[in-house]
Residue, then its C-alpha position, 0 to 999 in steps of 0.5 A: x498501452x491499453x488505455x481502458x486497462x490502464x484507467x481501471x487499474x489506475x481507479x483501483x489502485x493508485x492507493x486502494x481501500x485496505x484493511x482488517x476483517x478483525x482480529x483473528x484467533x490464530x491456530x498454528x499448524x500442529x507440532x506433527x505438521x510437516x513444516x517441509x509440506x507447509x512451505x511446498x504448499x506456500x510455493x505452490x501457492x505463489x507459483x498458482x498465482x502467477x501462472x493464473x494471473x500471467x504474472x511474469x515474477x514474484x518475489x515472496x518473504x516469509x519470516x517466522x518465529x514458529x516456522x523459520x524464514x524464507x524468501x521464494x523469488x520465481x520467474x521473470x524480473x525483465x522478460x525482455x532480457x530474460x533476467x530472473x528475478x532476485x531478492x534484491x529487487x525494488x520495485x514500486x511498493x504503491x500504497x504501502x507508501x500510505x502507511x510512511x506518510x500517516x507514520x510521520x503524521x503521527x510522529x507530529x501528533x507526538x511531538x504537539x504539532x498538531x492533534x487528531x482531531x484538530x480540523x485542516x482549515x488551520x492550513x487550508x481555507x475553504x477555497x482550497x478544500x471546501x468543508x475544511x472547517x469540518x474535516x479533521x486530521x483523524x479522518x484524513x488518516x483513516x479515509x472518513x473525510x468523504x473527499x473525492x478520490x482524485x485518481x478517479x478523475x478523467x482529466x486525472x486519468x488522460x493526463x497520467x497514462x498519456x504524459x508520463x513524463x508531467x510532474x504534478x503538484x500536490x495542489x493539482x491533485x488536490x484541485x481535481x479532488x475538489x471540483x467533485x462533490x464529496x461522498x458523504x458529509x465528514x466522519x458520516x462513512x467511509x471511502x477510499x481516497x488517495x486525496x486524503x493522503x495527498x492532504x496530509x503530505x502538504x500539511x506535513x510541509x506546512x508544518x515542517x517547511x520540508x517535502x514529505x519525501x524528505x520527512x520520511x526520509x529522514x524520520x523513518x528511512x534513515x532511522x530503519x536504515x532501509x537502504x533500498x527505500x526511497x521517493x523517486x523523483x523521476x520516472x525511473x527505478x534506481x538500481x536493482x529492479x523488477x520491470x512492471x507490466x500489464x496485460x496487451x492487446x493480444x492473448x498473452x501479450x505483457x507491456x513494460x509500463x516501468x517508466x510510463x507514468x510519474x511517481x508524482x501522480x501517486x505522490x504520498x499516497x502511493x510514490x515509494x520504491x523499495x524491496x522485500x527486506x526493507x519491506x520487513x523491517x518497515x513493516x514490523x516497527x510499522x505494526x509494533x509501535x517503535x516509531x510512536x508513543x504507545x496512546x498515540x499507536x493506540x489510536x493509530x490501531x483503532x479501526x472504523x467501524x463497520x465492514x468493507x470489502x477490498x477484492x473481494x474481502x471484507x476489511x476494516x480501516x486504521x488511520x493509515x494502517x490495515x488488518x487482514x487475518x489478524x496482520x497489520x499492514x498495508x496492500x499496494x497496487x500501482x500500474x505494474x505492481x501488486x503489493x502487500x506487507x503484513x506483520x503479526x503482533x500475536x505470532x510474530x510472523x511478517x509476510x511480504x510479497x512483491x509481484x510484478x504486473x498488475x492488474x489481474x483476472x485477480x483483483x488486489x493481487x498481492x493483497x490476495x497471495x499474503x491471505x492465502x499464504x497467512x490461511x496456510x501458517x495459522x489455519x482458522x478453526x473449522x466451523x464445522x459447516 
């Protein structure tokens, strides 16, 4: 395995920066638009993506109230076998695992267990998570703690991609974090950190006496019935699955990565398994509110101020939620794997892809193909520059 190729995606991905560029305006395509053309330029779209980033399959959802549903899977779920991809595939969704873990955060929030703006030194001294006085849940949720991100860690690094098989502690996470210097004071800016949501994992356990995984289990999983979501324990994917790869070393070359490294390292941040159909009806309850009091989906949808570029774009950050082009939703990207899930409150569309190698010449895949495929649907209005 490339271990340059692995530490870089490793750094960009085990949860990522996502977010919202605003709110946008949608402008539909007209009565007379050829919704036949719509969605041949759509798989166009999909099958240009992976021819030029080498991605072996993709399997994309498309659900819409204005041009009907659809789900476009193309190429290789295993290229050693030769199976071909199929809607039923999980794979490793990433930091979409991000907006699970804030969910049951909020659902706390709404059941009096904590508050937003409660600091973490009620479960946390300052020898654990130094400055914990002054960091608070809110900014936990929407990355303006200023800690470090741990999967930026060398020893973090070494360790994932060379012992798959080591299971880490939230504790262990959280104790790489903490050996680094924040990068700014709390609430004075934002960066992207996977640590905050590894914090957030352990206060839920805290206050529940239960894992995170069984949290969302049973407060989301179950609730939804998402029957092919779940949080792994082992290195391995249960059931029907896409295989994940990387680039070789040679011009072409793709490396199966599936079972290289322990789901644990992502943690809450970014461990969850699941697949196209349950992305969609996470990810439209996760955007309409239906898991939370309507203040408390308020705030959740209340972004930081400011821009940020995310491969390329410029976005903005809820608390464990993102916008691009209008959509909420969240981007995963994990070693094999790039993600995005997006649902719109003002059209009513919910748009999932799933792609099966990561990184590429593209950076944020997944994130990248919903754009393109959201540009084509609700076309924003000429500026006439």
């Amino acid at each position: 395995m490339n271990f340059k190729i692995i530490q870089h995606v490793i750094k960009l991905s085990i949860g990522f920066l996502f977010i919202i560029v605003g709110t946008l305006t949608m402008i539909s395509c007209s009565d007379s638009s050829d919704q036949a053309g719509l969605w041949q330029r759509i798989e166009n779209t999909v099958e240009k993506t992976m021819s030029e980033n080498g991605i072996p399959g993709a399997i994309v959802g498309v659900w819409s109230p204005e041009y009907g549903d659809r789900i476009i899977v193309r190429g290789k779920a295993d290229i050693e076998t030769g199976r071909v991809m199929d809607a039923v595939d999980r794979v490793r969704i990433a930091s979409i695992t991000k907006t699970f873990t804030v969910t049951v955060i909020l659902q706390l929030v709404d059941e009096t267990y904590l508050e937003l703006d409660q600091y973490i030194d009620t479960w946390f001294t300052e020898a654990e998570i130094p400055g914990s006085n002054g960091i608070t849940v809110r900014q936990l949720c929407n990355m303006t703690s200023g800690l470090f991100n741990y999967s930026d860690d060398e020893t973090f690094l070494k360790v994932y991609t060379e012992n798959p098989n080591k299971v880490w502690k939230p504790e262990e996470l959280v104790e790489l974090a903490v050996a680094h210097a924040p990068y700014f004071p709390p609430g004075t800016g934002w960066h992207y950190s996977n640590t905050n949501t590894v914090i957030l994992s352990m206060i839920i356990t805290k206050i529940t006496g239960k894992e995170v995984g069984e949290e969302i289990k049973e407060r989301l999983i179950d609730r939804l019935n998402l029957e092919e979501t779940y949080y792994p324990e082992g290195t391995s994917i249960e059931g029907a699955h896409s295989r994940g790869y990387v680039a070789g070393e040679t011009e072409g070359e793709l490396v199966d990565v599936t079972e290289k490294l322990n789901p644990s390292g992502m943690g809450a941040s970014g461990a969850l398994i699941s697949d196209v159909a349950d992305l969609k009806t996470w990810m439209t309850a996760c955007a309409t509110g239906d898991l939370l009091s309507q203040s408390t989906q308020e705030k959740r949808t209340t972004f930081v101020a400011g821009d940020y570029d995310y491969g390329g774009k410029k976005i903005q950050y809820g608390l464990g939620i993102m916008s691009a082009y209008g959509f909420l939703g969240h981007p995963g990207d994990a070693i094999g794997y790039t993600n995005a899930a997006f649902h719109s409150l003002q059209n009513g569309t919910t748009i999932v892809v799933l792609l099966n190698k990561a990184p590429n010449h593209q950076p944020a895949g997944g994130l990248s193909l919903f754009m393109d495929i959201a540009q084509i649907m609700f076309p924003l209005p000429s500026t006439g520059q």
